[in-house]
GUKE-737493 format. One record per residue (C-alpha): residue number from 1; residue in one letter; x, y, z. Coordinates in pm, 1 decimal. Example, Ala and Ser with C-alpha at 12.3 -4.5 7.8 and 13.67 -1.06 7.14 Angstrom:
+------+------+----------+----------+----------+
| resi | resn |       px |       py |       pz |
+------+------+----------+----------+----------+
|    1 |    a |   1230.0 |   -450.0 |    780.0 |
|    2 |    s |   1367.0 |   -106.0 |    714.0 |
+------+------+----------+----------+----------+
//
This chain:
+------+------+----------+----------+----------+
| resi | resn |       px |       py |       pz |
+------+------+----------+----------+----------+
|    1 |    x |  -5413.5 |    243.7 |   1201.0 |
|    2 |    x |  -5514.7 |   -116.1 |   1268.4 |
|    3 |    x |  -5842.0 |   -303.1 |   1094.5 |
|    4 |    x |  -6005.7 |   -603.7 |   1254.6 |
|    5 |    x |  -6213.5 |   -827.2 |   1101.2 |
|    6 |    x |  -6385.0 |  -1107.4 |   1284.8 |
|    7 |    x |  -6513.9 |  -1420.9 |   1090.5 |
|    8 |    x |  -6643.0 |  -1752.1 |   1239.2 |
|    9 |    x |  -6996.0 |  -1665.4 |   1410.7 |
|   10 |    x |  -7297.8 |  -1876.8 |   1341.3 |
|   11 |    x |  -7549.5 |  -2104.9 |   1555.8 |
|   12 |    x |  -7488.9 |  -2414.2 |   1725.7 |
|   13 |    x |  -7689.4 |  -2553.4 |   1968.6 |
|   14 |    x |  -7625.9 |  -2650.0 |   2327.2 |
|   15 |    x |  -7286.2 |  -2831.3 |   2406.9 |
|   16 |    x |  -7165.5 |  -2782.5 |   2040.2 |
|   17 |    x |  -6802.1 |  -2597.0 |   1903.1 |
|   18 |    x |  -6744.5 |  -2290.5 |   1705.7 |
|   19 |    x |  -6410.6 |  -2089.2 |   1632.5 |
|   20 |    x |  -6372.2 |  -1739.4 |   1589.4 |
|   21 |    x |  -6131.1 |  -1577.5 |   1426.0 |
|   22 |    x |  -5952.4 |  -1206.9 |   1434.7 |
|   23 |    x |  -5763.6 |  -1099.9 |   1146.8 |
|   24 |    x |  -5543.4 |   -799.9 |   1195.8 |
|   25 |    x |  -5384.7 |   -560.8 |    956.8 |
|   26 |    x |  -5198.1 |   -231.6 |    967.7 |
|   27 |    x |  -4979.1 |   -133.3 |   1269.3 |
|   28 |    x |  -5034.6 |   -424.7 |   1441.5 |
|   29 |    x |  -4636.8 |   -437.6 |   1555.1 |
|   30 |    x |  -4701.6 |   -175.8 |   1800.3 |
|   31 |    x |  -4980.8 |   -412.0 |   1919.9 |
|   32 |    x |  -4985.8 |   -488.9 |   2290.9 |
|   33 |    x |  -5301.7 |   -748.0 |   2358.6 |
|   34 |    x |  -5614.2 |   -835.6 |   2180.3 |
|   35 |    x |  -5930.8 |   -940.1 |   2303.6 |
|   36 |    x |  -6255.5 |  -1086.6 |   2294.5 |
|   37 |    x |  -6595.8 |   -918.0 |   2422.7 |
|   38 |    x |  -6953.5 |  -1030.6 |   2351.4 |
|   39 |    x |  -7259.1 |   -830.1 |   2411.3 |
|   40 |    x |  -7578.4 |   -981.9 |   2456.7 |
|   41 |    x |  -7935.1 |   -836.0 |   2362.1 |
|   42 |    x |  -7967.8 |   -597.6 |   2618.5 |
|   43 |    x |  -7701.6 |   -566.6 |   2799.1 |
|   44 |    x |  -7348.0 |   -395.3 |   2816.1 |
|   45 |    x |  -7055.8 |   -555.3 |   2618.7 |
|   46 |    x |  -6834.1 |   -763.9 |   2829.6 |
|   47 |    x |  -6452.0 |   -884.0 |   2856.4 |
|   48 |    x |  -6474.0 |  -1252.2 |   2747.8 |
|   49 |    x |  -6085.5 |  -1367.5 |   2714.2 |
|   50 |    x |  -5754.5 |  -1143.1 |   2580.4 |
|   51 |    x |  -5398.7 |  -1292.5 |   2531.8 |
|   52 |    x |  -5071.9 |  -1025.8 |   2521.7 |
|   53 |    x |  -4951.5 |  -1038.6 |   2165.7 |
|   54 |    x |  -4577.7 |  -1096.8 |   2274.2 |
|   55 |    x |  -4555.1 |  -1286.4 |   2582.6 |
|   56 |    x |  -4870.0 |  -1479.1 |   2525.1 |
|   57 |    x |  -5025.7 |  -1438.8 |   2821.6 |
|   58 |    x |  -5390.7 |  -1548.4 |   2840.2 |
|   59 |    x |  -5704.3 |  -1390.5 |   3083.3 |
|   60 |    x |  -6039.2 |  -1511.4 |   3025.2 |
|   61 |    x |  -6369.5 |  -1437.6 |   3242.8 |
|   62 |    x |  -6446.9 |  -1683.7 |   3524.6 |
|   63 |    x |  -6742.3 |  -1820.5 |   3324.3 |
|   64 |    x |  -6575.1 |  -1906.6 |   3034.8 |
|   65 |    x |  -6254.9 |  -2049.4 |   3189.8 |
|   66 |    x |  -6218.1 |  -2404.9 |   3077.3 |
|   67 |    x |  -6480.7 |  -2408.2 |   2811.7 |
|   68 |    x |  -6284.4 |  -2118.3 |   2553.8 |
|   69 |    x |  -5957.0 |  -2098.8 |   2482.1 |
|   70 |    x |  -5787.1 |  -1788.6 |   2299.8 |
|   71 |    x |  -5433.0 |  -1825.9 |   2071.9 |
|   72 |    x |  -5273.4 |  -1599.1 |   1823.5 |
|   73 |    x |  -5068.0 |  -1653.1 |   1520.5 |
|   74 |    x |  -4833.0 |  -1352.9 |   1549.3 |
|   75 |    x |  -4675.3 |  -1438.6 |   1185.9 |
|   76 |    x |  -5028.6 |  -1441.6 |   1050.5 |
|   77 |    x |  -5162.7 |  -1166.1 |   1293.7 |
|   78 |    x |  -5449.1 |  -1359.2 |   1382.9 |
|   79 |    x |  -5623.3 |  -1416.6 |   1699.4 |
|   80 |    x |  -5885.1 |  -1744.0 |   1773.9 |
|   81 |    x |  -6141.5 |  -1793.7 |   2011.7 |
|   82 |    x |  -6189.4 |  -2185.0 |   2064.3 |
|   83 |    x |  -6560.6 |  -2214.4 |   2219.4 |
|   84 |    x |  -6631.8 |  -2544.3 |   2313.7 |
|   85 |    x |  -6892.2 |  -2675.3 |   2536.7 |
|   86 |    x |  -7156.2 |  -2373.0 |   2433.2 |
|   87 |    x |  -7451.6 |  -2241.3 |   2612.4 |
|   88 |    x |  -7726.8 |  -2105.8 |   2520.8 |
|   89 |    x |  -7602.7 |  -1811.4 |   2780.2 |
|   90 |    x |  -7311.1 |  -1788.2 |   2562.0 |
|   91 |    x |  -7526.4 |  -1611.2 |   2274.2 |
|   92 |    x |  -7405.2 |  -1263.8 |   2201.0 |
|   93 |    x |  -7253.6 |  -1075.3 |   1936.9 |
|   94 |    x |  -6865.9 |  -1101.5 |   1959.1 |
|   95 |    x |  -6635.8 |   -853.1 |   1911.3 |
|   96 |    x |  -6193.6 |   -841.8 |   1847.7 |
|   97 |    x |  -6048.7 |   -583.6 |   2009.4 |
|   98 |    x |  -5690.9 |   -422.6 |   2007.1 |
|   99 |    x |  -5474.0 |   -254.7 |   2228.0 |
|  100 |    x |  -5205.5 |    -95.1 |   2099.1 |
|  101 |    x |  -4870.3 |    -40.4 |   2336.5 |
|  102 |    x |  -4879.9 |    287.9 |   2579.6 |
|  103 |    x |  -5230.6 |    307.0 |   2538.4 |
|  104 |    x |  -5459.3 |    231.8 |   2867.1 |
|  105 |    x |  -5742.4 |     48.3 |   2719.3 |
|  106 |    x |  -5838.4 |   -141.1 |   2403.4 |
|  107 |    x |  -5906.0 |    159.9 |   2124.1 |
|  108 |    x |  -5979.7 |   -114.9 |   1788.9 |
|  109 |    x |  -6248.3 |   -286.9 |   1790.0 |
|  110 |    x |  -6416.6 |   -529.7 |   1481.0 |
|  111 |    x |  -6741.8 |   -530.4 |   1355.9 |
|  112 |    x |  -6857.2 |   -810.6 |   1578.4 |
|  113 |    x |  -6967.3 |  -1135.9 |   1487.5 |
|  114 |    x |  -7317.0 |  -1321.3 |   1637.9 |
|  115 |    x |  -7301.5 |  -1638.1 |   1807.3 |
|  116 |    x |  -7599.7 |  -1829.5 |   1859.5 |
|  117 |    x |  -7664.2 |  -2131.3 |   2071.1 |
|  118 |    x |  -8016.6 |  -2277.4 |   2077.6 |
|  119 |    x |  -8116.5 |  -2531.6 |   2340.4 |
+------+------+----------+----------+----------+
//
């Protein structure tokens, strides 16, 4: 079994920084990629950005591209979301996720953490 645990969340308001971070613990050698998702008031939870935890390959949704940046910190089995440039469309709550190898989809998932930016 793997835990998440996100930490980081808060408010900023428009144009500000914040930094999440994913801490991972249990199994997480057999870990493939992890991920970010956010999910708005309202609406379904969507793919935000997701780097492979060996090759360190990065993916990230077109409206985020350029503003966030994901990394991990495979000695420390951590996983950061750098947010920069925030919008007030960027306000969710955001989730880690896990994806463990021979497994089609992401099956851990944190406890989410909200993000809030004010105009």
């Amino acid at each position: 079994q793997v835990q998440l645990v996100e930490s980081g969340g808060g408010q900023v308001q428009t144009g500000g920084s914040l930094r999440l971070s994913c801490a991972a613990s249990g199994r997480t050698f057999s870990s493939y990629r992890m991920g970010w998702f956010r999910q708005a008031p309202g609406k379904e939870r969507d793919f935000v950005a997701a780097i492979t935890w060996n090759a360190g390959n990065t993916y990230y949704v077109d409206s985020v591209k350029g503003r966030f940046t994901i990394s991990r910190d495979n000695a420390k089995n951590t996983v950061t979301l750098q947010m920069n440039s925030l919008k007030p469309e960027d306000t969710a709550v955001y989730y880690c996720a896990l994806q463990m190898l021979g497994r089609p989809d992401y099956d851990h998932w944190g406890q989410g953490t909200q993000v809030t930016v004010s105009s």
